[in-house]
N, C-alpha and C positions, 0 to 999 in steps of 0.2 A: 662114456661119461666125460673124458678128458677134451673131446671134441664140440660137450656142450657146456661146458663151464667157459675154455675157452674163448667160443663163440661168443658168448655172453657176454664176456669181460674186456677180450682186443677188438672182436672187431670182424670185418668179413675179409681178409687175409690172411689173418692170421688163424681163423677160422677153417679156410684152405691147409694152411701149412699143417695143423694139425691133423685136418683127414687127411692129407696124404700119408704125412708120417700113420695115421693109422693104420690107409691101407697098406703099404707095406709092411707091414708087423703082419698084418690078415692074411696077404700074400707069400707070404714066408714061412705063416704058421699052416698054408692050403698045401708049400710046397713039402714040407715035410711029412703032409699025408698022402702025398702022391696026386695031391689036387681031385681027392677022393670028394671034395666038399666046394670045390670050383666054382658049381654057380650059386651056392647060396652065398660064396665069398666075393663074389663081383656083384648079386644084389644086396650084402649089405654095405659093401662100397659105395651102391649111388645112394646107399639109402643115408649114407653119413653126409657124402656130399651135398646130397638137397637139405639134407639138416642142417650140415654146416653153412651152406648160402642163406635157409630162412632166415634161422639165428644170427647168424651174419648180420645180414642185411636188417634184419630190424636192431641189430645195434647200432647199426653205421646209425640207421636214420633217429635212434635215440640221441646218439654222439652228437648229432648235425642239429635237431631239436635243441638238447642241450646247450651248444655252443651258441646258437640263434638266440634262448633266450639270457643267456650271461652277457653279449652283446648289447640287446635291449636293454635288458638292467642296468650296464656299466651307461649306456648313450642317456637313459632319463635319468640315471646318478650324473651323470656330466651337465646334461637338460637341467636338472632340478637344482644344482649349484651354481647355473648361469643364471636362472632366472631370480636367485636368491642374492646370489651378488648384484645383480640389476635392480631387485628390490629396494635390496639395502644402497646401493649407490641412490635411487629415486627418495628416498626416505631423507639420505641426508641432505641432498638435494633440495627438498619440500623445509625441511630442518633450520636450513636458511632464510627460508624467506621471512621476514620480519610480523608479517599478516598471518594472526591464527587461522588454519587452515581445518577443515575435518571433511570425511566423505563417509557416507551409510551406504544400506541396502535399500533396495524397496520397500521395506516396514521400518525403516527411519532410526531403524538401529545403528549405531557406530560401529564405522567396522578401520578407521583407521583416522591419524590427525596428527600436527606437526607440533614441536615444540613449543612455538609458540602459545598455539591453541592450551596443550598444559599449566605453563605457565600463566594464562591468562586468568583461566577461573579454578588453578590450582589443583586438577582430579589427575593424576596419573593414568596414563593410557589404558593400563590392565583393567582400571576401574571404570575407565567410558569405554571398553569394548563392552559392558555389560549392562551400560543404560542408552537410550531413547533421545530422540531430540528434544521430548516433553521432561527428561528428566533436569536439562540444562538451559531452555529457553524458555521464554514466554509463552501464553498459551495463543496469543493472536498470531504470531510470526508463524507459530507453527501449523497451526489452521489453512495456513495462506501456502505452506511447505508444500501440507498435502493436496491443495489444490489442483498443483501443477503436476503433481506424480498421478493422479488423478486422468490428466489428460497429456500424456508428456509429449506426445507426439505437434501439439499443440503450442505445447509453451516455449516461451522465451526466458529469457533471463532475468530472473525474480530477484529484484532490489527492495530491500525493505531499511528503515532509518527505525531504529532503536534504544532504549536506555539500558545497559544490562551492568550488574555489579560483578566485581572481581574479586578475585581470590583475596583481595585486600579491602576487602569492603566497600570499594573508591564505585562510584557510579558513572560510567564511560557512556558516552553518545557513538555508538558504531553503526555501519551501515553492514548490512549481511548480504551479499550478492550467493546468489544458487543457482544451479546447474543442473539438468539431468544429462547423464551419461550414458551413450548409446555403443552398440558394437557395431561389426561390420553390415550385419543386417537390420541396421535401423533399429534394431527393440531395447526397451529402456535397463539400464544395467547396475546403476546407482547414485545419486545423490553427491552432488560438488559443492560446499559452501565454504567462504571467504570471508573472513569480519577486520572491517576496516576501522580502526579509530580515530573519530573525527575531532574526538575530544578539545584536544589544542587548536584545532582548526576553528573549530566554534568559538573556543575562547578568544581567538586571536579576531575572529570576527564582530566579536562583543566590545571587546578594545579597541578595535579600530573605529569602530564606532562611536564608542565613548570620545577616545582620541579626536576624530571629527569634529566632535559635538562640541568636545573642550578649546580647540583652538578657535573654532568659530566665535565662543562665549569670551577666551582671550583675546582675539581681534575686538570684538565689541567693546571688551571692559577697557584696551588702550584704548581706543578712541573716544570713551567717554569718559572716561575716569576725571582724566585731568580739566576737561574740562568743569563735572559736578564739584571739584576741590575748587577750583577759582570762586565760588558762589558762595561755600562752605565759609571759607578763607573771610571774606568781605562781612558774612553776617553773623560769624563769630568775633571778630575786632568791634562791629557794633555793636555787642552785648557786653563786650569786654568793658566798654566806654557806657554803658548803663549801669554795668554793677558799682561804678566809680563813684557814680553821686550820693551821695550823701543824705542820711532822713526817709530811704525808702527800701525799706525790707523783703515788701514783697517785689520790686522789680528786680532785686538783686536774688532773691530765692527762684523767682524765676529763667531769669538769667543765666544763670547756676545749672539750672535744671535743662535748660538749652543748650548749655556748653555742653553737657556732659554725653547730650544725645547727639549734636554735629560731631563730638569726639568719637565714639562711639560709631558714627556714620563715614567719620575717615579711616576709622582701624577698620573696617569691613572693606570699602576702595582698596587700602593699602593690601588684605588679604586676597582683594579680588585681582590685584595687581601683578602679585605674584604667581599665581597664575600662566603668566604670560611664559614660553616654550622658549623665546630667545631670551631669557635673563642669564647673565653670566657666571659660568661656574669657576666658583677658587677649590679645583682641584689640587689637592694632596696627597701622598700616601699618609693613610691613617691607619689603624685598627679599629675596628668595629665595639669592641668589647671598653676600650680606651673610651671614645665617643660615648658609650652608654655608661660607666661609670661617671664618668663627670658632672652626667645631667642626676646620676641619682637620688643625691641628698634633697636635690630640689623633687624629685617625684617622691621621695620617701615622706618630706615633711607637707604633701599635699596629701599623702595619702593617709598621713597620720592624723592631720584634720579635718578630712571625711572619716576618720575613724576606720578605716582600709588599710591593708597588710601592702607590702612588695616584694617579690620574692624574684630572685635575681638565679636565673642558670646560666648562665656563660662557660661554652666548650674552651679549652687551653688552646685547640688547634687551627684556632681560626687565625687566616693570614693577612697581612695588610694587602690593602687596596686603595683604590685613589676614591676620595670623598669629600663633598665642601661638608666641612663640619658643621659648620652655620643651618643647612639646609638639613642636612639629618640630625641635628637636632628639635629642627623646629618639627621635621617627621613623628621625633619620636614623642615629644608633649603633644603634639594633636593628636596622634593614636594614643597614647598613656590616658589622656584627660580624658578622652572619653571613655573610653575602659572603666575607672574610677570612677565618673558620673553615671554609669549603667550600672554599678554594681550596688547592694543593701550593704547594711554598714556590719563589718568584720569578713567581708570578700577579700578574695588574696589576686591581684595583678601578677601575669607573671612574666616575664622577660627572658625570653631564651636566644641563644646563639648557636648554631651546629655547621657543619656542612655536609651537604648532601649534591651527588652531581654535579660535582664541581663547582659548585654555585656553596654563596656565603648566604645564610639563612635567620633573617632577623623575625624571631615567634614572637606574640606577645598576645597575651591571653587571659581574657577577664571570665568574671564568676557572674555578667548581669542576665537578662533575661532574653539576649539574642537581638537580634534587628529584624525587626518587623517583614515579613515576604512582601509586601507591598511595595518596598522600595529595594530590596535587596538586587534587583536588577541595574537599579539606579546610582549604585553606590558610586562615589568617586564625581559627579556630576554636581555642578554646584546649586547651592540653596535647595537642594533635597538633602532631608533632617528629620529625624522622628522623636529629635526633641524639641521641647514649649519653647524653646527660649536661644534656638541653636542658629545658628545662618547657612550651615552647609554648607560650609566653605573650609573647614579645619578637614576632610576627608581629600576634599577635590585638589587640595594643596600638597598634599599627603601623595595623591596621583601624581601632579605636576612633577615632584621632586622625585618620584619612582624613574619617571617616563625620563626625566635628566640626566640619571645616573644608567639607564641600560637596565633598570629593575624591573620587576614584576611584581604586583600586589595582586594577595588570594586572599579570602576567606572563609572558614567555617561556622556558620551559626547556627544557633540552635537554643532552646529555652533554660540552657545549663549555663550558657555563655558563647561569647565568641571570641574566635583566633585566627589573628591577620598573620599572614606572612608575605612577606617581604622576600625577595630573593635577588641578590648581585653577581653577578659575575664576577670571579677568580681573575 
């Protein structure tokens, strides 16, 4: 018994050492019978001994089994924590990159995606490992997804130009490039997508356009302006010299009523004048919030005789900056007045200041019924107006003086109202 326990537990040496020590205990107890029992005591010697080597030996090879797979387990615990810190290092990696990223399986489920991508349309990872690409994109893009998964051996690199809203509600122009992912043997393994925002790109290409289009129309107005003023000039002093004489009513009522219109046809010149990109700036450090109080009694008492509210939010922390006071506030009456003339009477104007992004932030926001889609692309271009009686030219002026100071002009409309902003640089 003590020769199979042993076995079992050290080993095949030790195994050894215990038959032996057996048999001499067997040989010592044959000699003290005179070796009366000799050879049944020499066969059950070999008979421990080849016990002890089976037993033995099939421990050693448990032990060595053993040992092999504690080896395996410690190498894919070592495996399994390199590949996880490689994970995680690829993760933060992807974490950088400014472009929301995401990659699926072949059924177009998410199966992983970078910070950015989260913060884009807001869903925490946990929550898009559990939806589809249809639960987060359009149904065309995706169509076109499965296309290419469809035939991947086939396809190339699927660009598709986009409108998708974000977690902010804000409507972004993105372009989505896709990828299938193959392994070493060619066969397809998952799903690459990248969404670029072209947003400001676009804008900036709509600006420059406009910008274009504006200096072109300020080239034209210097060089005609002055010239239509010399004409103006001449056949307003003759009518001036008809209202003179005496005993005729109606050539002076009409007179009158001609002055009033070449009057009227120079303040337009003069706005069309201004216009012009090289007119000189008297820059200052000002405050913004200073500049907007000053004009307000004069928008409060226009606003009080269209029978309209004004309501004034100005943040404390806005900081000075350089400004020709002149020009922003001829800004802010041309966006105010129209504000006020789109709005029914007990609307509230409102005038805010904040900062955001480093940038000084001039809001100002009416209750009328929106600006027309028809021209809303137009905005800022002169003598486009979608009012009876307007010249389209209090908007384009409005540009000119943005574009002078390093500004940016946006707006929101819609049939509640709309809200310009203005943004300056700090």
């Amino acid at each position: 018994m003590p020769v199979i326990v042993i076995s079992l537990k050290y080993g095949l040496k030790m195994a050894f050492v215990a038959t032996a020590l057996s048999s001499v205990t067997v040989l010592f107890l044959s000699y003290q019978r005179s070796f009366s029992t000799i050879n049944a005591d020499i066969i059950l010697i070999g008979i421990l001994f080849l016990l002890a080597w089976l037993l033995g030996q099939m421990t050693e090879t448990q032990y060595e089994i053993r040992s092999n797979l504690q080896l395996e387990v410690a190498s894919r615990k070592r495996a399994e924590k390199e590949i996880k810190k490689q994970l995680g290092f690829l993760q933060n990696l992807i974490d950088t990159i400014p472009n929301p990223i995401f990659y699926t399986n072949l059924d177009l489920s998410f199966t992983g995606c970078n910070k950015a991508f989260t913060d884009f349309f807001g869903i925490p990872q946990e929550e898009l490992l559990r939806k589809t690409i249809w639960d987060v994109f359009p149904p065309d893009p995706c169509e076109k997804i499965c296309c290419i998964l469809n035939k991947p051996q086939d396809s190339e690199l699927l660009k598709l130009e986009l409108t998708l809203t974000n977690h902010k509600g804000s409507l972004r122009e993105v372009i989505l490039n896709n990828a299938v992912i193959f392994d070493t043997e060619n066969k397809a393994l998952s799903l690459l997508g990248i969404l670029i925002d072209i947003t400001e790109e676009r804008q900036f290409q709509k600006e420059m356009a406009r910008v274009d289009k504006l200096n072109l129309i300020c080239e034209m107005a210097a060089g005609i302006a002055h010239e239509i003023r010399n004409p103006i000039t001449t056949v307003k002093g003759f009518l001036q010299l008809y209202q003179m004489k005496p005993n005729n009513d109606t050539i002076q009522e009409n007179a009158q009523l001609m002055i009033e219109e070449l009057d009227r046809a120079n303040s337009i010149i003069t706005e069309y004048l201004s216009l012009a990109k090289n007119q000189t700036l008297n820059l200052t450090s000002k405050n913004l919030n200073h500049i907007i109080l000053s004009i307000a009694p004069l928008l409060e008492a226009d606003a009080s005789i269209l029978e309209k509210n004004l309501k004034l939010d100005l943040k404390d922390d806005i900081p000075d900056s350089l400004f020709d006071e002149a020009q922003i506030r001829q800004l802010l009456l041309n966006i105010c007045h129209n504000g006020l003339e789109a709005m029914e009477a007990g609307g509230t104007l409102t005038i805010r200041t904040y900062l955001q992004d480093a940038q000084i932030v001039l809001e100002i926001n009416d209750q009328g019924k929106g600006i027309s889609k028809d021209i809303q692309d137009k905005i800022g271009t002169p003598f486009v107006t979608d009012k009876e009686n307007g010249t389209g030219l209090g908007l384009a002026v409005c540009y000119s003086i943005a574009s002078r100071h390093n500004a940016s002009i946006t707006f929101d409309t819609g049939p509640k109202g709309t809200t310009f902003y203005i943004r300056f640089r700090t």
